[in-house]
LUMROKOL-843058 format. One record per residue (C-alpha): residue number from 0; x negated, y negated, z negated; residue in three letters. Coordinates in nm, 3 decimals, padded with zeros to 5 digits, always signed. Each point is the difference from the previous one (the first is absolute). Example, Ala and Ser with C-alpha at 12.3 -4.5 7.8 and 13.67 -1.06 7.14 Angstrom:
2
pos/x/y/z/code
0/-01.230/+00.450/-00.780/ALA
1/-00.137/-00.344/+00.066/SER
This chain:
192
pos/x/y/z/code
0/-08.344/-01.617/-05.884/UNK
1/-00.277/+00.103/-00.258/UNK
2/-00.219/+00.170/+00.295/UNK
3/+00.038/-00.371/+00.123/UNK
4/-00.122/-00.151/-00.267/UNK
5/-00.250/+00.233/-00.054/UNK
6/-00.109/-00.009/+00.370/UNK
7/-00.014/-00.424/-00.095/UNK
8/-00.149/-00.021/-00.307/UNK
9/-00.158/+00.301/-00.060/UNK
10/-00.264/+00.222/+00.093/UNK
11/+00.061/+00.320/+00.222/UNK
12/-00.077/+00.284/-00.213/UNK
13/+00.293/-00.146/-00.227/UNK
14/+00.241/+00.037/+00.266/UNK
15/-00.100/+00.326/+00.025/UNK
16/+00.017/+00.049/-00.387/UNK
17/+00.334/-00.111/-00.041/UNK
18/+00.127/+00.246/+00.329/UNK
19/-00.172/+00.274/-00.239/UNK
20/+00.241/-00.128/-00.263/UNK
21/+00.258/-00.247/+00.028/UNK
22/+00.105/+00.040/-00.322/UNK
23/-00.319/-00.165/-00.101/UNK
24/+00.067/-00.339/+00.179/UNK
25/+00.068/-00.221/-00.303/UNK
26/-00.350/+00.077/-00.086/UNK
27/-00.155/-00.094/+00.298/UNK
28/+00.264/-00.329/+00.043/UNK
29/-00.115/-00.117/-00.309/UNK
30/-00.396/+00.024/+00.121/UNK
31/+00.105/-00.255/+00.266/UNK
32/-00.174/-00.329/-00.046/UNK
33/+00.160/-00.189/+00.156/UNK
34/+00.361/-00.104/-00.201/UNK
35/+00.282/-00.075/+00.211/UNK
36/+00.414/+00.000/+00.014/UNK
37/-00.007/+00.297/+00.276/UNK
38/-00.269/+00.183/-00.247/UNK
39/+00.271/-00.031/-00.339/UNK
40/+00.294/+00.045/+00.206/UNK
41/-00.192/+00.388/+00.103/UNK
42/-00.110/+00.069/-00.307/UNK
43/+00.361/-00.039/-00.130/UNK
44/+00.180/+00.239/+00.293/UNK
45/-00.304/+00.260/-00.097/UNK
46/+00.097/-00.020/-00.378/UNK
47/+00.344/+00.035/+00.118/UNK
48/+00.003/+00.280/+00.258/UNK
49/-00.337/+00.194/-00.003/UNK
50/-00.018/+00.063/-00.448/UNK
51/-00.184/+00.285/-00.034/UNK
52/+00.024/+00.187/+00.389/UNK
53/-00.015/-00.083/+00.319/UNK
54/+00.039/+00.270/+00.303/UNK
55/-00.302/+00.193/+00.032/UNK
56/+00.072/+00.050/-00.400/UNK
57/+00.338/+00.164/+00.076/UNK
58/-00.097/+00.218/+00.275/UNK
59/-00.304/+00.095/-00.214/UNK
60/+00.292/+00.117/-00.260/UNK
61/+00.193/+00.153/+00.232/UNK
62/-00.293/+00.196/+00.182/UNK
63/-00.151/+00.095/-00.354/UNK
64/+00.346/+00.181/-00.094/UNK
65/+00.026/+00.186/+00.287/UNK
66/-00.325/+00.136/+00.001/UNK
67/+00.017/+00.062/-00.349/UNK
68/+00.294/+00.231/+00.125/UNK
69/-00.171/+00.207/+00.226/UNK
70/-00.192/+00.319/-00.098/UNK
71/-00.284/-00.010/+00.263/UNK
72/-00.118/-00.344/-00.148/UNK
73/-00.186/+00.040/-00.347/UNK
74/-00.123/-00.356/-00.027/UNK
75/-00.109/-00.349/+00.160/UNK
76/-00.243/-00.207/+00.040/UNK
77/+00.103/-00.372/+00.037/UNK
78/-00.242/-00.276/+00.128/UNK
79/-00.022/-00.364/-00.025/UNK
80/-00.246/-00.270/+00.100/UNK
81/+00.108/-00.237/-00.236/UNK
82/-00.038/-00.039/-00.375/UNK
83/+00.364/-00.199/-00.097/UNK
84/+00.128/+00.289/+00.201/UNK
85/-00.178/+00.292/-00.157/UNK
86/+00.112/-00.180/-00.365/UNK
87/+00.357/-00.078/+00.129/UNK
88/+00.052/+00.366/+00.110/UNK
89/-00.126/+00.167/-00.353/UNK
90/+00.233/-00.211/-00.158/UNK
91/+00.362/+00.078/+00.186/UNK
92/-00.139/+00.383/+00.061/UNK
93/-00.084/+00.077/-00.315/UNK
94/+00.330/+00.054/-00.131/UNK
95/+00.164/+00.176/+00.275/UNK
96/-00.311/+00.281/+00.105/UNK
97/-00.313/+00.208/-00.158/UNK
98/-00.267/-00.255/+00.097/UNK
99/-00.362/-00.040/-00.025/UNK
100/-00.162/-00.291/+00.078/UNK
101/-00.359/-00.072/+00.085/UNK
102/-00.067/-00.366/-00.095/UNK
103/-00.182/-00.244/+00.242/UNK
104/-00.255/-00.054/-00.299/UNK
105/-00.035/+00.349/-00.121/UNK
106/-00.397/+00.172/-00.002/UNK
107/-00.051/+00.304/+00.198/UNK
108/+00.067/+00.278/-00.280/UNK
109/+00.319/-00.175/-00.147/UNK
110/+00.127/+00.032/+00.387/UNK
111/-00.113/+00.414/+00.032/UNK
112/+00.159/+00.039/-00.369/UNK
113/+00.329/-00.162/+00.166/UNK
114/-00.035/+00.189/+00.310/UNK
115/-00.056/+00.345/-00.201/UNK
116/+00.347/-00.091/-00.212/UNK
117/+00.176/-00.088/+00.342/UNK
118/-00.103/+00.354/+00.124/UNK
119/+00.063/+00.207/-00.257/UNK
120/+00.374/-00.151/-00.081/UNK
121/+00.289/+00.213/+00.038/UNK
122/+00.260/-00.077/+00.272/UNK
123/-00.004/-00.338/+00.236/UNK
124/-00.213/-00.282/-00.123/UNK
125/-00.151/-00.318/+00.168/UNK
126/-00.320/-00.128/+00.023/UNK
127/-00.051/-00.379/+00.018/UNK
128/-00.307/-00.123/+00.161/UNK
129/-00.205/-00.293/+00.145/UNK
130/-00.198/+00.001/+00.274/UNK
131/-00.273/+00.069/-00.318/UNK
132/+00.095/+00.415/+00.089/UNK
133/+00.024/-00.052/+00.360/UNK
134/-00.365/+00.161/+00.070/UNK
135/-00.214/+00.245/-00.175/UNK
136/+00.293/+00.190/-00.178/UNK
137/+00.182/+00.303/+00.066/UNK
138/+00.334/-00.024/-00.058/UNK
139/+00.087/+00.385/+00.140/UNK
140/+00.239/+00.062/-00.258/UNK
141/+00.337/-00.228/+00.147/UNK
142/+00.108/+00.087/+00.320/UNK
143/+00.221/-00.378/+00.070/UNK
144/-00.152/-00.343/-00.002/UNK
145/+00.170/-00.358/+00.041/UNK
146/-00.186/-00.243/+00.101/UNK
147/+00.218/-00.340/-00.164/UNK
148/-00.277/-00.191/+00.267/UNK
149/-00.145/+00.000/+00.272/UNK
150/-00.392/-00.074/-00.016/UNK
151/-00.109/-00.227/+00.288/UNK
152/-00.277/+00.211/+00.093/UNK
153/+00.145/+00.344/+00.145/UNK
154/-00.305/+00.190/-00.171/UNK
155/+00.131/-00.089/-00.349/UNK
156/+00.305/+00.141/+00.126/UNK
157/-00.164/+00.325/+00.080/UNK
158/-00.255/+00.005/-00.285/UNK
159/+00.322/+00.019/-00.239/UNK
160/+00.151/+00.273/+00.209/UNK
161/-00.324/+00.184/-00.062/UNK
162/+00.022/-00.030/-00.319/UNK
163/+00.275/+00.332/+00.024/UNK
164/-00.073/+00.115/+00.341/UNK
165/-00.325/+00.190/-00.175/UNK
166/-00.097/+00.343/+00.092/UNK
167/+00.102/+00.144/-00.353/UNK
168/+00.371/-00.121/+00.046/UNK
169/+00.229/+00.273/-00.053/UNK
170/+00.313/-00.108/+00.163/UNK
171/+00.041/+00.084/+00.387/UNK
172/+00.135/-00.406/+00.038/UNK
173/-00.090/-00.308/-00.111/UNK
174/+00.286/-00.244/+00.022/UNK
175/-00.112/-00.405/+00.066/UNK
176/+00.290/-00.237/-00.041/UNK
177/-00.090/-00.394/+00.065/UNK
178/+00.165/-00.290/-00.117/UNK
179/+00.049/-00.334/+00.195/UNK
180/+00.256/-00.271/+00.048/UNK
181/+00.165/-00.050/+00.281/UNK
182/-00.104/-00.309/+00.213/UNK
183/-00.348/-00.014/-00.235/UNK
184/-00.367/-00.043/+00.062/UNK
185/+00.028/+00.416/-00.092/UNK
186/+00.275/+00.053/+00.279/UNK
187/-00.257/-00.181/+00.240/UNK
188/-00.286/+00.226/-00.140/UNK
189/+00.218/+00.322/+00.076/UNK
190/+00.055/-00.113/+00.357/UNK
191/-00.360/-00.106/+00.097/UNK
């Protein structure tokens, strides 16, 4: 129903915002112009059933613990396109993991200084990124990344696998896990 509405009233790169995070759709409901009994009556089932997570947030929980678990991953690198994302994200994992964060808005040296702490930590951490760190950084020193979107052009997609796959990395894998919803604009993009 909200990719409906969306699809309606909105443009298309917030369709494919709110399939990078559901859990964000209040915000984008309440950006549409256009006031109607079909918009209130969404916003209320979202306040209802999606609070604070959606799917791709509990799989990202659930994938997160498990790698945390195993010995031949030392730390992760996860990716988003989108800003209400990246901030939504830092919030809920915050609590729950070691994680360093690279902010959308942060200068060049405040991002190496964050990158330097991430690789130097002891034991798993994560690494939350924008497409900001998607090219021109080396990001040797984790051996897992999630991508929490898809970007529409495949070359983002490979500039942020780059980002590990460098010629210093240690590890003899590199382990890429992608998020999409099923019967989503990123389930299409998978396909084609």
């Amino acid at each position: 129903e909200i990719d409906q509405l969306l699809k309606e009233e909105m443009h298309f790169s917030n369709r494919r915002q709110f399939f990078s995070c559901p859990a964000v759709a209040l915000q984008l409901l309440n950006k549409v112009e256009k006031r109607s009994d079909r918009l209130f009556e969404l916003i209320n089932k979202v306040e209802i059933n999606m609070v604070n997570t959606g799917p791709k947030q509990e799989a990202l929980f659930d994938l997160l613990e498990h790698l945390k678990e195993r010995e031949d991953i030392n730390r992760t690198v996860l990716f988003t396109h989108w800003h209400p994302t990246f901030f939504h994200l830092k919030e809920m994992l915050a609590s729950k993991f070691t994680l360093f964060s690279v902010l959308p808005d942060c200068d060049d040296k405040q991002a190496a200084e964050i990158k330097d702490k991430f690789a130097e930590c002891d034991g798993y951490s994560i690494l939350l990124v924008t497409d900001r760190m998607s090219e021109g950084i080396d990001l040797e020193m984790a051996n897992s990344m999630i991508n929490m979107d898809l970007p529409y052009n495949p070359a983002k997609l490979q500039q942020r696998i780059g980002r590990l796959d460098r010629y210093i990395q240690q590890s003899e894998f590199i382990e890429i896990h992608n998020f999409a919803l099923e019967d989503s604009i990123e389930e299409k993009q998978i396909e084609t």
